[in-house]
MMTF fields as JSON, N, C-alpha, C and O atoms, coordinates in Angstrom:
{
  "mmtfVersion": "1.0.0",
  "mmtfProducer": "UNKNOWN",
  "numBonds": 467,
  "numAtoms": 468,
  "numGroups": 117,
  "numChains": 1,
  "numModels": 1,
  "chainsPerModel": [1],
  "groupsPerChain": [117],
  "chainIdList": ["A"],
  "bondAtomList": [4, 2, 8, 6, 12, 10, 16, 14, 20, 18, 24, 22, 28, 26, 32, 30, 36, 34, 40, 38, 44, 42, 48, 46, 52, 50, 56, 54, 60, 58, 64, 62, 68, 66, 72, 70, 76, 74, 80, 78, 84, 82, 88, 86, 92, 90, 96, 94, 100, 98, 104, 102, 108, 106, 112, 110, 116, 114, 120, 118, 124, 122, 128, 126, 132, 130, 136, 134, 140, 138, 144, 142, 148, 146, 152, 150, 156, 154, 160, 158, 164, 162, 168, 166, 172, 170, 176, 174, 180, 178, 184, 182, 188, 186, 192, 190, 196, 194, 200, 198, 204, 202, 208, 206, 212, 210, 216, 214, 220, 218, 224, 222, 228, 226, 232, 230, 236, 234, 240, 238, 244, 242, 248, 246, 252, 250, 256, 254, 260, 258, 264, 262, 268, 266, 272, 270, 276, 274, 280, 278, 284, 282, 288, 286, 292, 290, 296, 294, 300, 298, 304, 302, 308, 306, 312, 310, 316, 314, 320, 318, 324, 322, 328, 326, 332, 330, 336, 334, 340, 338, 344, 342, 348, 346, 352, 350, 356, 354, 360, 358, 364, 362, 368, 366, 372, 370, 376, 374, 380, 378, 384, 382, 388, 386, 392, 390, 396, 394, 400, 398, 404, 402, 408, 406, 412, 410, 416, 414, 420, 418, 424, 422, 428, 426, 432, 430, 436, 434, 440, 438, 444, 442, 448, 446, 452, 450, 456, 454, 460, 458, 464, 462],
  "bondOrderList": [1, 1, 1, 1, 1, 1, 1, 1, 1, 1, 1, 1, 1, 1, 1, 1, 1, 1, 1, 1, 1, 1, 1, 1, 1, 1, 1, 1, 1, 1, 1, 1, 1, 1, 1, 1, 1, 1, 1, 1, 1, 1, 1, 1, 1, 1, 1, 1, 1, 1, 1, 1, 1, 1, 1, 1, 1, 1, 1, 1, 1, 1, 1, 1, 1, 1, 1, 1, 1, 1, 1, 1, 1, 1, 1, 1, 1, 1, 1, 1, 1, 1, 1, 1, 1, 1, 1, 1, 1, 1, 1, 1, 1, 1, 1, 1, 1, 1, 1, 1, 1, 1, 1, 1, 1, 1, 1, 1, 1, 1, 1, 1, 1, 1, 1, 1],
  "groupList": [{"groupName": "UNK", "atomNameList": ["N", "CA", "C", "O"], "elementList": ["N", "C", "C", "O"], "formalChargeList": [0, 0, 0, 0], "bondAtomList": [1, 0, 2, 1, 3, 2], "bondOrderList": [1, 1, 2], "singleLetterCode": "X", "chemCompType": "L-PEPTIDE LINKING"}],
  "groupTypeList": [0, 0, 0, 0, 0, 0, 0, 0, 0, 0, 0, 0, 0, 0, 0, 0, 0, 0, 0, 0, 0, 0, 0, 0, 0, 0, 0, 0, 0, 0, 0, 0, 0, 0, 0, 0, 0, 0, 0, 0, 0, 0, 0, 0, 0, 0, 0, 0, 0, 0, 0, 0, 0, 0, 0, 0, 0, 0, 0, 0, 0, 0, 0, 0, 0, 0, 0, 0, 0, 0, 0, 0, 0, 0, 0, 0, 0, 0, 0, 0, 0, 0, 0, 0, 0, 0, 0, 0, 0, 0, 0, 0, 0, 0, 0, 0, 0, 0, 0, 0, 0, 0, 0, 0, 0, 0, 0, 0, 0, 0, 0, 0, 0, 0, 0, 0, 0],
  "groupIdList": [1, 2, 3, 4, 5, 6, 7, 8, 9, 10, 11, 12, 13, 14, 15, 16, 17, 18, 19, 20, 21, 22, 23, 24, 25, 26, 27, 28, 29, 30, 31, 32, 33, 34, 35, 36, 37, 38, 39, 40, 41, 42, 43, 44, 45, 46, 47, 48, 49, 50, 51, 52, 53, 54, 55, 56, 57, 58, 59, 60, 61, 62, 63, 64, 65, 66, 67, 68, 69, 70, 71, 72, 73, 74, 75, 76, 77, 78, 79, 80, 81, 82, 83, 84, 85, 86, 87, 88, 89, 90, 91, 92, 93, 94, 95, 96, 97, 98, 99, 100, 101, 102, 103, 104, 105, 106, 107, 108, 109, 110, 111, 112, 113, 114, 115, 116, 117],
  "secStructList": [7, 2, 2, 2, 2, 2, 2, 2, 2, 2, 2, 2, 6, 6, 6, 1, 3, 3, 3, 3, 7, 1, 1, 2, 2, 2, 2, 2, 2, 2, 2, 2, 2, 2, 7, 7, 1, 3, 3, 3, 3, 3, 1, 7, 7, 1, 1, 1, 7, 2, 2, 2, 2, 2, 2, 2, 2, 2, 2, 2, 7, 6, 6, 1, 3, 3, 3, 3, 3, 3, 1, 7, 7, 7, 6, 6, 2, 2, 2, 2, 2, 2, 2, 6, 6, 7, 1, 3, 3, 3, 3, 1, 4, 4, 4, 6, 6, 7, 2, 2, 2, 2, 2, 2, 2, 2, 6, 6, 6, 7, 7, 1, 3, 3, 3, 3, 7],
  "xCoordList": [14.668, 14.649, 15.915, 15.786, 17.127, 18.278, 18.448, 19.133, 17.883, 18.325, 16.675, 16.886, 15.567, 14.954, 15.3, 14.959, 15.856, 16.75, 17.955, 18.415, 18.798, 19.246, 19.18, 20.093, 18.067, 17.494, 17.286, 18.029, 16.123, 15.894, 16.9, 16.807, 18.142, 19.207, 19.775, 20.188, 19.803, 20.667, 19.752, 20.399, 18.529, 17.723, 17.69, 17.704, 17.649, 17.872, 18.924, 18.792, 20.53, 21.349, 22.6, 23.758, 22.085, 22.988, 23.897, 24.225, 24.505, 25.739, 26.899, 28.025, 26.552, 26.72, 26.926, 26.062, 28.123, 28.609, 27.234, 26.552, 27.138, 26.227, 26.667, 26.665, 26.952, 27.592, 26.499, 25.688, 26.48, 25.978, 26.551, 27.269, 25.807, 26.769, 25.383, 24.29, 25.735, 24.565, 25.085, 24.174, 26.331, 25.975, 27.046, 27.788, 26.72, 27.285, 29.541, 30.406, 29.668, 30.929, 31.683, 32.755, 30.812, 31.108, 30.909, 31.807, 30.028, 30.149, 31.053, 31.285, 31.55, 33.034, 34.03, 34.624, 34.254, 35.313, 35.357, 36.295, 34.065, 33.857, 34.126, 34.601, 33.603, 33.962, 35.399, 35.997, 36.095, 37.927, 37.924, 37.668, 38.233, 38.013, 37.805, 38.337, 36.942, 35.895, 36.149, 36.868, 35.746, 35.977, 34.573, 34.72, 33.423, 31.706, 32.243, 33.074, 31.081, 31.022, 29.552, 29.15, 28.772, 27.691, 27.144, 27.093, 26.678, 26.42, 25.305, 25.223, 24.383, 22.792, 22.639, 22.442, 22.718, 22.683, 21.32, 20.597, 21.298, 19.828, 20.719, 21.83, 19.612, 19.675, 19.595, 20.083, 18.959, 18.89, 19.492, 19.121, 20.673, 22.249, 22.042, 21.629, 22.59, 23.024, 24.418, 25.21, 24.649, 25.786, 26.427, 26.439, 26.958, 26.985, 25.704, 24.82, 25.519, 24.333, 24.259, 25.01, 23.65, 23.813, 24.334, 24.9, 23.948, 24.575, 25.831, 26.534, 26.395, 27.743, 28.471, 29.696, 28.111, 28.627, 28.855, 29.986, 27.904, 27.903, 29.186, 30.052, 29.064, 29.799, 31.294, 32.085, 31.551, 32.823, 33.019, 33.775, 32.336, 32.77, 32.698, 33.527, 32.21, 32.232, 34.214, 35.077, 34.179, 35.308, 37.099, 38.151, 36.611, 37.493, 37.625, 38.69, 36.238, 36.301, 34.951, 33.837, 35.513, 34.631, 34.247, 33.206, 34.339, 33.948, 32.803, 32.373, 32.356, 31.23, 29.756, 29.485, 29.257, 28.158, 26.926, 26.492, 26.655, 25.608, 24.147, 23.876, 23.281, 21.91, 21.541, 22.203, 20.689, 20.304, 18.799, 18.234, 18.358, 17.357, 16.71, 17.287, 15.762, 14.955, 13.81, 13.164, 13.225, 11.975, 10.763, 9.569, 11.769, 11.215, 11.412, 12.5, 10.619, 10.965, 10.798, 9.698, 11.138, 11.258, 12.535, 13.738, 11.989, 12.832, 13.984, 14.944, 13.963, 15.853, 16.295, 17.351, 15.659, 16.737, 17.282, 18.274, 16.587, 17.215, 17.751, 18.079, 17.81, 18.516, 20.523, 21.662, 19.91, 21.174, 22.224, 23.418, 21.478, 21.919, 22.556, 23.66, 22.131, 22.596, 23.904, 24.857, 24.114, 24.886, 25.503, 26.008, 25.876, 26.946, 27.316, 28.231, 26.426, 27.353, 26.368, 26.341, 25.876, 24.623, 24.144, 23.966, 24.021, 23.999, 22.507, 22.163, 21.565, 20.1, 19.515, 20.112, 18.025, 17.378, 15.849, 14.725, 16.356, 14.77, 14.002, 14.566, 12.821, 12.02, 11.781, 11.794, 11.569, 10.874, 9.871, 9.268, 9.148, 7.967, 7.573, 8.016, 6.181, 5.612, 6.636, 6.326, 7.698, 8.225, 9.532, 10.155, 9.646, 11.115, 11.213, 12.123, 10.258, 10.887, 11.327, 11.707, 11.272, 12.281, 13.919, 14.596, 14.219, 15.223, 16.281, 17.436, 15.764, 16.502, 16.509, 17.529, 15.479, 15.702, 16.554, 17.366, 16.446, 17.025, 18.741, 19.554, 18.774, 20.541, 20.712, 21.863, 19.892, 20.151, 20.529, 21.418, 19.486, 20.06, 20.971, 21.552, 21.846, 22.55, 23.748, 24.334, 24.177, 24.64, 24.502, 24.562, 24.2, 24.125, 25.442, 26.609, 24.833, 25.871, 26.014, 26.684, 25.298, 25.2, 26.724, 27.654, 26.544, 27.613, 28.307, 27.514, 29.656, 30.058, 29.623, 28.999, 29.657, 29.67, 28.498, 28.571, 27.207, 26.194, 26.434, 26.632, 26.318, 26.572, 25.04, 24.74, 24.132, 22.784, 23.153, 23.593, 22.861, 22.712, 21.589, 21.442],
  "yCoordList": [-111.708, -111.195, -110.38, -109.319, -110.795, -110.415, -108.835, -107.938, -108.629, -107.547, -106.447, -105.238, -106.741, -106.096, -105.738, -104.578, -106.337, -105.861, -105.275, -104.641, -105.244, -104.265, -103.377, -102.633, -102.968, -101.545, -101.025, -100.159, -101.6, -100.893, -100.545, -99.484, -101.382, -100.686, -99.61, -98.657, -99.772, -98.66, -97.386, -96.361, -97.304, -96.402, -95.729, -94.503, -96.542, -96.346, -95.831, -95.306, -96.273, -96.199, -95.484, -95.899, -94.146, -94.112, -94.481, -95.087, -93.548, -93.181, -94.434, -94.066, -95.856, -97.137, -97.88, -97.9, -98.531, -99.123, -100.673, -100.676, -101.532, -102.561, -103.85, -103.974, -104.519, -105.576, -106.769, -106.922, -107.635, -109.105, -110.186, -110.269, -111.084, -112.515, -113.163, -112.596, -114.719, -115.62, -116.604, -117.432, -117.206, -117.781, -117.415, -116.45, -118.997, -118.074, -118.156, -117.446, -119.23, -119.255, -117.636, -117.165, -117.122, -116.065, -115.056, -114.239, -114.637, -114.042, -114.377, -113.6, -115.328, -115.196, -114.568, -113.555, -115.079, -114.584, -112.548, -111.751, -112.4, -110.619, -110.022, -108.963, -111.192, -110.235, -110.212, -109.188, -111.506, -111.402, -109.933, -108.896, -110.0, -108.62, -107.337, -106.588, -107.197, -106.122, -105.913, -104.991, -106.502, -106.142, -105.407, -104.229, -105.712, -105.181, -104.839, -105.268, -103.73, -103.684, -104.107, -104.136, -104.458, -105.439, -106.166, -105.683, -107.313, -108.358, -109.027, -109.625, -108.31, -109.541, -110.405, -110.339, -111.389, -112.9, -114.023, -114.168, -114.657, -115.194, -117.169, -117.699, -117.438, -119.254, -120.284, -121.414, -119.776, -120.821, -120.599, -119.61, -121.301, -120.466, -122.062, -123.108, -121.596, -122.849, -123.264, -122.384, -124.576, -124.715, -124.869, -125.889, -123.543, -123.673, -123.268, -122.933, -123.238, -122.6, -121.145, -121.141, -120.256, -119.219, -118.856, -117.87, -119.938, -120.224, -120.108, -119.224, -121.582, -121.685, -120.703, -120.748, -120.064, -118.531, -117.539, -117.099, -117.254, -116.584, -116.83, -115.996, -118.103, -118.494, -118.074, -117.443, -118.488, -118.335, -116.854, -116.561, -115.841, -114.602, -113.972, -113.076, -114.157, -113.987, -114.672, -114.132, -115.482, -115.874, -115.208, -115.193, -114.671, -113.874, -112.372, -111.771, -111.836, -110.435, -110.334, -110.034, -110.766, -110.478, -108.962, -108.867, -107.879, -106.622, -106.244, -105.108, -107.638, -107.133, -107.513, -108.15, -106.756, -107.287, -108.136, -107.819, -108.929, -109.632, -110.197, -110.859, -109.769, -109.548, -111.224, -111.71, -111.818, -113.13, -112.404, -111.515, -112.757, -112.243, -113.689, -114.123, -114.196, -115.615, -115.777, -114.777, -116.529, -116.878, -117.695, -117.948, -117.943, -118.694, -118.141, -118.371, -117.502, -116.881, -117.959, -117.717, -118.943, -120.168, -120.139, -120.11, -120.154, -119.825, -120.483, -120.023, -121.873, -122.698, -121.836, -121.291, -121.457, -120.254, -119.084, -118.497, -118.724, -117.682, -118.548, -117.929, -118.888, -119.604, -119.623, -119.19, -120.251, -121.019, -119.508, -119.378, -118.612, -117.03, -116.647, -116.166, -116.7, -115.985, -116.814, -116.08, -117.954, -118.729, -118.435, -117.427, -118.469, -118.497, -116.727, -116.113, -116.299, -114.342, -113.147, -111.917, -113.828, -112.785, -111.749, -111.939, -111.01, -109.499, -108.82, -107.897, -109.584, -109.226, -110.681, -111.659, -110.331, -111.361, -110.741, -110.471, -110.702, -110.108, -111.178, -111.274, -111.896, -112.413, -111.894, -110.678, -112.797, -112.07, -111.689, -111.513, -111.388, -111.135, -110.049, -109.013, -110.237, -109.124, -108.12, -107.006, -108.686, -108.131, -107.197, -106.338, -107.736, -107.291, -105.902, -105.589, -104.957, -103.588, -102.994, -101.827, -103.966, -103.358, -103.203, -102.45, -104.57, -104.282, -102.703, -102.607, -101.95, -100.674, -100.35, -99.816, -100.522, -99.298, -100.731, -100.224, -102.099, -102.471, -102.483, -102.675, -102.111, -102.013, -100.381, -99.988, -99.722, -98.49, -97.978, -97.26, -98.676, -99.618, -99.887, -99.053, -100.652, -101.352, -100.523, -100.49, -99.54, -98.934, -97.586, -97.051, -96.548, -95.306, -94.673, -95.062, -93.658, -93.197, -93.921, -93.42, -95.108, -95.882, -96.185, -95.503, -97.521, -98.266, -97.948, -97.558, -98.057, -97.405, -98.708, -98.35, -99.753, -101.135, -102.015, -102.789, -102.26, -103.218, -104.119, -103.655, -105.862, -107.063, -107.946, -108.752, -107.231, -108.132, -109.815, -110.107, -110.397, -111.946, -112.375, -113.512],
  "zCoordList": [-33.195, -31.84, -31.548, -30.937, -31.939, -31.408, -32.451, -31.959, -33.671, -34.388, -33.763, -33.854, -33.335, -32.598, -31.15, -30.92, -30.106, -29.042, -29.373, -28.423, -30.604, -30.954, -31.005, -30.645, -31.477, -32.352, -31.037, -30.576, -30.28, -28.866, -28.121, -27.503, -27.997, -27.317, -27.781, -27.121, -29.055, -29.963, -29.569, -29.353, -29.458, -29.552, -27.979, -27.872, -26.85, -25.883, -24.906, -23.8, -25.973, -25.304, -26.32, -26.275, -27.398, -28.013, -28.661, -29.681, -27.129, -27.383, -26.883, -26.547, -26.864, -26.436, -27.685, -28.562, -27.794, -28.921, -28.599, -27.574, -29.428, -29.205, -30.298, -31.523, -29.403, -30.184, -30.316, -29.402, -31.485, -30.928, -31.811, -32.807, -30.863, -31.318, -32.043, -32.057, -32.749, -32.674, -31.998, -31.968, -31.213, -30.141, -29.052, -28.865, -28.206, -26.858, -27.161, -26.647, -28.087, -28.445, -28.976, -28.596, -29.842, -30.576, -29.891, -30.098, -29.032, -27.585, -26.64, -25.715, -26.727, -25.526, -26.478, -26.109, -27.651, -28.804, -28.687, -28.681, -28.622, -28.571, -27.441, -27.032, -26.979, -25.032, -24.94, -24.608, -25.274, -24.977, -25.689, -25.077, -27.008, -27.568, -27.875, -28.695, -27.086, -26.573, -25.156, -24.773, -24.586, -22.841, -22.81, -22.487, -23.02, -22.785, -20.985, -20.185, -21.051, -19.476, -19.005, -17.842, -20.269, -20.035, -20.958, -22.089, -20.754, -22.057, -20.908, -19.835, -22.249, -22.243, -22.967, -24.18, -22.25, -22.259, -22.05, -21.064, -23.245, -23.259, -22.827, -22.848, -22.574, -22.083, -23.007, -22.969, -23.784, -24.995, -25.846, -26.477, -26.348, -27.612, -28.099, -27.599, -29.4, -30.358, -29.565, -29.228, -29.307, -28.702, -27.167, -26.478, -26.841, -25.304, -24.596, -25.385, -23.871, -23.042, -22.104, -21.128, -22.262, -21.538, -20.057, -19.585, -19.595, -17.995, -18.144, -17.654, -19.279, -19.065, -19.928, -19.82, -20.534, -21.339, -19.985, -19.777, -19.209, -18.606, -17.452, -17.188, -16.894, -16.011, -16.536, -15.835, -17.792, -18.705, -18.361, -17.435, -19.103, -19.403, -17.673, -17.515, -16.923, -15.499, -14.889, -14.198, -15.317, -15.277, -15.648, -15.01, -17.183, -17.6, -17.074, -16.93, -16.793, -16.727, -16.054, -16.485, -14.566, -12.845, -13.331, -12.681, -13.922, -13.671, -14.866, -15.065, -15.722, -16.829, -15.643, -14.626, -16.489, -15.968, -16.873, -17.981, -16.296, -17.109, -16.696, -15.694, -17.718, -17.77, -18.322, -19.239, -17.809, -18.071, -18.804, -18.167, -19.855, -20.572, -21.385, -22.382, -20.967, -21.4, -21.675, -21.36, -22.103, -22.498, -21.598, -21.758, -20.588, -19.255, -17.93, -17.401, -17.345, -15.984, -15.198, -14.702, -14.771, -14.24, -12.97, -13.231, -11.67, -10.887, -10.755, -10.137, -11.464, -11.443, -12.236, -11.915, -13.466, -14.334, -13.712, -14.143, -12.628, -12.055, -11.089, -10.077, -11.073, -9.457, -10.519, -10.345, -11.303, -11.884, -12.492, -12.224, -13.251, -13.728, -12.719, -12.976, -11.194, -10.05, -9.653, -9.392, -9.567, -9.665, -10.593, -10.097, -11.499, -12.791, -12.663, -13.212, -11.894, -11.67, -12.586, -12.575, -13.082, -13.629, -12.643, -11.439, -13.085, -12.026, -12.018, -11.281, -13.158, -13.363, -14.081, -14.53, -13.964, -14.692, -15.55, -15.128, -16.654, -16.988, -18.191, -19.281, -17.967, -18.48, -20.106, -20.297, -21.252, -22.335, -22.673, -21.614, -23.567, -23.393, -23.198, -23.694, -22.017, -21.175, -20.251, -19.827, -20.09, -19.652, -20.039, -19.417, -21.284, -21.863, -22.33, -23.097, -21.887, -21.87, -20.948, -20.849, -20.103, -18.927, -18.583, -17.882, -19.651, -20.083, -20.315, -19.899, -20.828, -20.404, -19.355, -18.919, -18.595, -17.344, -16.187, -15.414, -16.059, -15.868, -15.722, -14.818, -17.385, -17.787, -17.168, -16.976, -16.953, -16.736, -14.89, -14.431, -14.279, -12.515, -12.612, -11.918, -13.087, -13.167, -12.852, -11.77, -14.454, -14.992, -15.117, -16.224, -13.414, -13.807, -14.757, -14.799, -15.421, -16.473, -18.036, -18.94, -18.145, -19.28, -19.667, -20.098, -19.311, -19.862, -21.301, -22.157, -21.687, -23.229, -23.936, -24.935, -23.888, -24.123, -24.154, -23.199, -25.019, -24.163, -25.661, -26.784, -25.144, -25.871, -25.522, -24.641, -26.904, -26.504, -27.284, -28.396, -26.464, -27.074, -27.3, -27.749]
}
């Protein structure tokens, strides 16, 4: 999943460096690092949990933005994404090509930076 949302970003977004992690630890390690000006972020990580990744990297650097991207459109998950500072929420699936134009709302001008998780 994560090297196919790659490709689509890469394909979508150039001229956008695209980083990823396999979990949410190694994604905070990149973001210190990196400084993303957006990181999509999934809920289910080996380890920490996407919430509390999110909450973390929201923590360090209030000015990324972050995309909660899951397998469950289940409204506590969004409840909880919005809470922890997540700035979008997009479902997988049926819905996950929205994902660009989402990051693209978000981000007129396209972000230099996108961190799919």
């Amino acid at each position: 999943m994560q090297e196919a949302m790659t490709a689509m970003l890469s394909r979508s977004f150039p001229s956008c460096l695209i980083l990823a992690a396999d979990s949410a630890e190694q994604a905070l390690e990149l973001c210190a690092l990196q400084a993303p000006e957006l990181v999509v972020m999934d809920i289910t990580l080996p380890g920490m949990n996407g919430i509390d990744a999110t909450r973390a990297i929201k923590d360090r650097s209030p000015e990324t933005l972050v995309i909660m991207h899951s397998s469950s459109d289940a409204q506590i998950y969004r409840d909880e994404a919005s809470a922890a500072g997540a700035s979008a929420f997009v479902a997988k699936g049926r819905h996950s090509g929205r994902l660009a134009s989402v990051i693209s709302g978000l981000r007129p001008g396209q972000p230099d930076t996108i961190f799919p998780h």
